[in-house]
Steps between C-alpha positions, in 0.01 A plus 500: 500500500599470920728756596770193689719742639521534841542815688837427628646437124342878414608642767886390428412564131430855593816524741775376229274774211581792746805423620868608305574108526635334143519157367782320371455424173568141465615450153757794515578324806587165320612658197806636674562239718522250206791760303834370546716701670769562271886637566728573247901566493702674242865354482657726199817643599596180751782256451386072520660464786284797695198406296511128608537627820216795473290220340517272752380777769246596339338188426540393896366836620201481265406137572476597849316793467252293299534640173414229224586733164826612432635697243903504433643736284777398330539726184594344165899548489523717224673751731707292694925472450498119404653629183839575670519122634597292190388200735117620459289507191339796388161333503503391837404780758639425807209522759230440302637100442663464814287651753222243424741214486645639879141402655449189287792400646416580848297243679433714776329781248355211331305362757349849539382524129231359321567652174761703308385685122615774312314870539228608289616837254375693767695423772821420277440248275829288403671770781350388817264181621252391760563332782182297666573414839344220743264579801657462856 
């Protein structure tokens, strides 16, 4: 077999072995580029009205920061003081209904979102849900 390799390719060959320089490792690279990036908000302890409004925020912040997962934590209700409104049923938790139904509602979130599902157990289950937001 010919040796093909010219003297200038072993000669850099040589260079890069003895020097400290490194190579990006392309599929890492990709890999972690590909991840969403993924923000999440906790709204226990908030009243609609400053949820709605917290909700809202967030979702406008995070769209133009160029997130595309989000993750909205809503808790289940089974804490809340609905019971002391005789106007609310016991099953319905506040936020977790009406906080989903707030940016439904709003076209200007709307436009922003592709697609709105509840969280797997691990981030909440039937407590919180995902947001998926557009590209710019």
């Amino acid at each position: 077999m010919k040796d093909n390799i010219l003297d200038k390719d072993k000669k850099d060959w040589e260079n890069f072995i003895s020097s400290d320089e490194k190579l990006s490792i392309k599929d890492i690279d990709f890999e972690q580029r590909k991840k969403p990036k993924i923000k999440s908000l906790d709204l226990h302890g908030y009243s609609l009205s400053e949820a709605n409004k917290i909700v809202k925020d967030f979702i406008k912040k995070s769209y133009d920061q160029g997130f595309y997962k989000l993750l909205v934590i809503t808790g289940k209700g089974l804490h809340s003081n609905h019971e002391k409104n005789p106007y609310l049923s016991k099953e319905l938790s506040i936020l977790k209904h009406s906080v989903p139904d707030f940016i439904k509602k709003n076209q200007d979130l709307s436009s922003k979102i592709i697609e709105m599902k509840q969280a797997n157990i691990q981030d909440g289950g039937d407590g919180a849900f995902y947001i998926f937001l557009k590209r710019k």
